[in-house]
C-alpha positions in Angstrom: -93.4 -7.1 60.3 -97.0 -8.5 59.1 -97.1 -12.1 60.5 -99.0 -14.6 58.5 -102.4 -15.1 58.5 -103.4 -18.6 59.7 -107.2 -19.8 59.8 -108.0 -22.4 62.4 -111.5 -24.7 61.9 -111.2 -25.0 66.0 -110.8 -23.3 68.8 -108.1 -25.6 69.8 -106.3 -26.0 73.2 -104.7 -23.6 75.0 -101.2 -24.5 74.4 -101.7 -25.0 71.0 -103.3 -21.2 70.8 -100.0 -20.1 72.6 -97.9 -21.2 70.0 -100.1 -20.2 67.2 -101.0 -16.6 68.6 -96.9 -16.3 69.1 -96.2 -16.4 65.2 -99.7 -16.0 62.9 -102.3 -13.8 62.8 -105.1 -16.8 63.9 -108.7 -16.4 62.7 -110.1 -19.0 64.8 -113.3 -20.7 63.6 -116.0 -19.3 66.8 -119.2 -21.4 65.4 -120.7 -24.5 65.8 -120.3 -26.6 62.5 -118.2 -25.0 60.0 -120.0 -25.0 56.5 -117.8 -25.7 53.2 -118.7 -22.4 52.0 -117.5 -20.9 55.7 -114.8 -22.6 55.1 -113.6 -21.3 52.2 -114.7 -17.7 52.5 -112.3 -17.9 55.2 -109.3 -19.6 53.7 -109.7 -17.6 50.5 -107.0 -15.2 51.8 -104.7 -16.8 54.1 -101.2 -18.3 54.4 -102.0 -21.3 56.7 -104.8 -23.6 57.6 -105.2 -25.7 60.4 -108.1 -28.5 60.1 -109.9 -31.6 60.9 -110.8 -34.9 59.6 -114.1 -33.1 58.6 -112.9 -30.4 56.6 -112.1 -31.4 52.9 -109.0 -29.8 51.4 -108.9 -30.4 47.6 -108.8 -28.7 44.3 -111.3 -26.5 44.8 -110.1 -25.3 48.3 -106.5 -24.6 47.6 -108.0 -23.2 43.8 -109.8 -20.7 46.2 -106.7 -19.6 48.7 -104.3 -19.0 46.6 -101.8 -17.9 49.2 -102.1 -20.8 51.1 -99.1 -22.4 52.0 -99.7 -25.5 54.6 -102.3 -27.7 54.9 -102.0 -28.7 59.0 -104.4 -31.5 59.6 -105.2 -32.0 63.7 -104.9 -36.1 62.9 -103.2 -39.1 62.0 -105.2 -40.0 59.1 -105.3 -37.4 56.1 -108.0 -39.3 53.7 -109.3 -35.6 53.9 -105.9 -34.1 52.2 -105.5 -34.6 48.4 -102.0 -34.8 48.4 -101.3 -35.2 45.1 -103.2 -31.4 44.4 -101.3 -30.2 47.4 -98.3 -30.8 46.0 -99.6 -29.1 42.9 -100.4 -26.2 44.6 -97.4 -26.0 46.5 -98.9 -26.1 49.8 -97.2 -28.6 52.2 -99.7 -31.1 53.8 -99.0 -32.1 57.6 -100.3 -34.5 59.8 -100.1 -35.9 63.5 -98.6 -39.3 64.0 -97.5 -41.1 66.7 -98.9 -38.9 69.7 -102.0 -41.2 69.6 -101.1 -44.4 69.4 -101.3 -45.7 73.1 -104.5 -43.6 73.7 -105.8 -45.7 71.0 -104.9 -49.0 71.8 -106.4 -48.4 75.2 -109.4 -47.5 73.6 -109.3 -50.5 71.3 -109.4 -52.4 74.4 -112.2 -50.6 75.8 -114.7 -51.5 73.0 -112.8 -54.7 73.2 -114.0 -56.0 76.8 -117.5 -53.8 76.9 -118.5 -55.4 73.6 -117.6 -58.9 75.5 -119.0 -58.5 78.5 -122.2 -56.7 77.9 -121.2 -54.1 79.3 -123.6 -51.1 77.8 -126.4 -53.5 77.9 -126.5 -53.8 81.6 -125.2 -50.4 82.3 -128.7 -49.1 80.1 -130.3 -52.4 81.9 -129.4 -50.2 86.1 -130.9 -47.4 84.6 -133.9 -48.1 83.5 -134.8 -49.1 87.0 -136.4 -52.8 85.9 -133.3 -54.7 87.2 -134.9 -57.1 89.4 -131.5 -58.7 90.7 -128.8 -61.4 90.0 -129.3 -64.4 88.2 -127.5 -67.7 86.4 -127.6 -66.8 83.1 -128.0 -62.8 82.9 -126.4 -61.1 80.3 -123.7 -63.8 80.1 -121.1 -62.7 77.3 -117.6 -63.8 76.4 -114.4 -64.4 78.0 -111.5 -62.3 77.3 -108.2 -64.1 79.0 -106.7 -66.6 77.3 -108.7 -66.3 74.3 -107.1 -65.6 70.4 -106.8 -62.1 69.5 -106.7 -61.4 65.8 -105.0 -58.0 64.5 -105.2 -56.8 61.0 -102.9 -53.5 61.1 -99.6 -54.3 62.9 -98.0 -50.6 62.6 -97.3 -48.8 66.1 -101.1 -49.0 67.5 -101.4 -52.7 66.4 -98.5 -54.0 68.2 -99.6 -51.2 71.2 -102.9 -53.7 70.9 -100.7 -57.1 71.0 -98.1 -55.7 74.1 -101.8 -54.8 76.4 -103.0 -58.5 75.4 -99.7 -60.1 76.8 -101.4 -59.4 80.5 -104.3 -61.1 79.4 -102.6 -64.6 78.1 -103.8 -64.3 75.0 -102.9 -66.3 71.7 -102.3 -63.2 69.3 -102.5 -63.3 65.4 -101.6 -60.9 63.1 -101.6 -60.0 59.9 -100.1 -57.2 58.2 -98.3 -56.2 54.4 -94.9 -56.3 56.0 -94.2 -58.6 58.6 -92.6 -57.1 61.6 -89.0 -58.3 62.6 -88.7 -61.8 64.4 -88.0 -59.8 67.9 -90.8 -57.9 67.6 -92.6 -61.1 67.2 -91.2 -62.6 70.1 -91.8 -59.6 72.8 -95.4 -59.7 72.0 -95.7 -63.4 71.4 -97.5 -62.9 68.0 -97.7 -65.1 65.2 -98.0 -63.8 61.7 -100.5 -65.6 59.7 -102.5 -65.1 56.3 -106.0 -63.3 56.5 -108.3 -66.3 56.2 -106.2 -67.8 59.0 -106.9 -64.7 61.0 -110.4 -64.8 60.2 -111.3 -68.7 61.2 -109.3 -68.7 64.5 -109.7 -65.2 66.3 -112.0 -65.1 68.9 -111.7 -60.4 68.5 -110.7 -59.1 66.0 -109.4 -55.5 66.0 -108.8 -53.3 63.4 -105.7 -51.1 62.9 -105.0 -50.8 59.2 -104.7 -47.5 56.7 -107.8 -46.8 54.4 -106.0 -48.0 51.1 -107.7 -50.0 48.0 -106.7 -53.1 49.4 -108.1 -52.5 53.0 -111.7 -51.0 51.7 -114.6 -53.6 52.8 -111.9 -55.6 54.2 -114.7 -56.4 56.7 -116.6 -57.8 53.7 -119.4 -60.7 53.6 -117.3 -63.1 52.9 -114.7 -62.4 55.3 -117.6 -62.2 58.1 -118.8 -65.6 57.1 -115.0 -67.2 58.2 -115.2 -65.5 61.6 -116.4 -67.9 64.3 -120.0 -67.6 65.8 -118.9 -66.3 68.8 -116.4 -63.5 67.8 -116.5 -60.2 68.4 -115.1 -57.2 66.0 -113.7 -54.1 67.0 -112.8 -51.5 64.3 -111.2 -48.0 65.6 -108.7 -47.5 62.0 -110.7 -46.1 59.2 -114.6 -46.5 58.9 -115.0 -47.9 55.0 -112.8 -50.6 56.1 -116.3 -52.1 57.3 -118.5 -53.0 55.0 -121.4 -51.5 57.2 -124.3 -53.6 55.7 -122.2 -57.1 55.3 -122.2 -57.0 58.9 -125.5 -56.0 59.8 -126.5 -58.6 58.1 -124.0 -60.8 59.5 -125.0 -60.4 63.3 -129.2 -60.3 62.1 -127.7 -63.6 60.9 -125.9 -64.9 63.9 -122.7 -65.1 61.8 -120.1 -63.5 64.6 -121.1 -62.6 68.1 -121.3 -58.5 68.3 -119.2 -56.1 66.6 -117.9 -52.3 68.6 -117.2 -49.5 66.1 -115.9 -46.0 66.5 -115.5 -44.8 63.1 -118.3 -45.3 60.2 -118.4 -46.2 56.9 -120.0 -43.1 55.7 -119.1 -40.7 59.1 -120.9 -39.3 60.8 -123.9 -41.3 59.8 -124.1 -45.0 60.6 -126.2 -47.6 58.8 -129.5 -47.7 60.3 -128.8 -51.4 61.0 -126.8 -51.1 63.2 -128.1 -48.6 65.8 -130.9 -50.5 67.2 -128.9 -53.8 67.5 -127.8 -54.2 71.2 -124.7 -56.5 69.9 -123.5 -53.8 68.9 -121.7 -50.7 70.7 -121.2 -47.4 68.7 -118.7 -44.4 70.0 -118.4 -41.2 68.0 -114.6 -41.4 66.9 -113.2 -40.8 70.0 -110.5 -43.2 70.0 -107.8 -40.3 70.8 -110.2 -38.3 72.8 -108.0 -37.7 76.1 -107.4 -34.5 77.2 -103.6 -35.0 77.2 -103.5 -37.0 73.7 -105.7 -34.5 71.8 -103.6 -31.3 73.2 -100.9 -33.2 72.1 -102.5 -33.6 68.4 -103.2 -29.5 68.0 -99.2 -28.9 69.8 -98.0 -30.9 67.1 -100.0 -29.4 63.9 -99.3 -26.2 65.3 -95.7 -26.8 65.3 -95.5 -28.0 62.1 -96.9 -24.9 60.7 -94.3 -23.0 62.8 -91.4 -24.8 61.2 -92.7 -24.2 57.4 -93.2 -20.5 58.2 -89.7 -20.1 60.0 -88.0 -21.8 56.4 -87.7 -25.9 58.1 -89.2 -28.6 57.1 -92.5 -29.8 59.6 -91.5 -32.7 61.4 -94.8 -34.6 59.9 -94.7 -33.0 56.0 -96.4 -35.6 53.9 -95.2 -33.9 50.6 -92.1 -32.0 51.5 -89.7 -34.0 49.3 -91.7 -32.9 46.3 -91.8 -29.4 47.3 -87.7 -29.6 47.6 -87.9 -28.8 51.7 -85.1 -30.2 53.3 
């Protein structure tokens, strides 16, 4: 029996390779970057296709693979997945939710304190050997405990924010479409409140909302000119929720205090603003990036192409219903 013919834009983790050598034919991706035209030269004739953020699947894509029958993204966000022409297609689009939610709250946290307390500026300060020791008032920053923590975004990563906060006595805020149930809002001691609320009183901000049309420039002039002087925002959800040049001009302006991003506007390039500002720290989307948490990621998409390809349903099918899987 001819097994089915997946094309992987990775080399993946082992254990993901396992359970994709087990079933498929895998023609894994063995090049640096992966070119659109590489990538659909490849795709053209097979049954599966297991991909990143980075790689587009659209109309033209799943026009040019015609046997293609799953779309397995290695992430929780699918802004790179036309559903809609998926579902056209008949090709079931897959995601991986869930598996990364604590990694990235911990990593929300990270920027969170680094960005408050200086922390690459005296790290870069050590090594360029002109440390000439301790004083009063060197890279003084901002106090994290007992300060109010302001969340835009309460889904699963959100609240993972609010519950790491609780050790920290902090006043948390939130605001969110739906508001979460009135014991959720007890166990992490959060109070649900209206944007502009959020914006005056936070002393951080952190980011954890879906790129939608409501939540594009969210981060927008105006909402930069309500945050407080000496408030810091964090954004590791979806990059065009930040209007990129609203708050370059807001810190040049002294309008909030410093700002630690790890996901861009127009990714992988960041406004030129930003990058020589030292208010501001910049991580390459690595939010997710443990070992255990990413294996987890490529596990998961690699199961859900298993299950369409053994006649189930994938756990994490963002189109199934319209396709008729059960």
């Amino acid at each position: 029996m001819i097994k089915p013919a997946i094309f992987s834009t990775r080399q993946l983790f082992q254990a993901a390779r396992t359970i994709l050598d087990e079933h498929f034919q895998v023609d894994y991706w063995k090049g640096d970057k992966l070119s659109r035209a590489d990538l659909l030269k490849h795709v053209a004739d097979k049954d599966g296709l297991v991909c990143l953020l980075t790689e587009k699947v659209d109309e033209e894509l799943l026009s040019a693979a015609p046997k293609l029958r799953i779309a397995a993204t290695v992430s929780v966000g699918y802004d790179n997945i036309d559903v809609p022409a998926c579902t056209k297609h008949k090709v079931v689009a897959t995601n991986t939710p869930g598996v990364l939610d604590d990694t990235t709250a911990d990593f929300a946290w990270t920027l969170l304190m680094a960005v408050a307390r200086r922390l690459l500026e005296g790290d870069s300060w050590m090594r360029s050997g002109t440390w000439n020791g301790w004083d009063l008032d060197q890279l003084v920053g901002g106090d994290v405990w007992g300060k109010t923590l302001g969340i835009l975004g309460f889904g699963r990563i959100g609240r993972g924010v609010a519950r790491r906060a609780l050790g920290f006595q902090m006043r948390v805020l939130y605001n969110d479409a739906v508001r979460a149930p009135a014991d959720v809002e007890k166990e992490l001691n959060a109070e649900f409140v209206d944007r502009d609320r959020l914006f005056r009183e936070s002393d951080f901000i952190s980011l954890h909302v879906p790129l939608l049309p409501d939540t594009r420039h969210l981060i927008s002039k105006d909402n930069l000119e309500k945050m407080k002087r000496t408030a810091f925002l964090v954004n590791t959800s979806r990059g065009p929720v930040v209007d990129e040049a609203a708050l370059a001009e807001a810190l040049e302006n002294g309008k909030i205090a410093g700002a630690a991003l790890d996901v861009f506007e127009h990714e992988p390039k960041v406004h030129p603003a930003l990058l020589t500002r030292k208010d501001v720290i910049l991580t390459p989307h690595m939010a997710s990036a443990s070992l255990d948490t990413r294996t987890k990621m490529a596990v998961m998409a690699a199961n859900n192409v298993v299950a369409l390809f053994e006649g189930r349903r994938p756990p994490n099918a963002l189109n199934a219903d319209a396709l008729g899987l059960k």
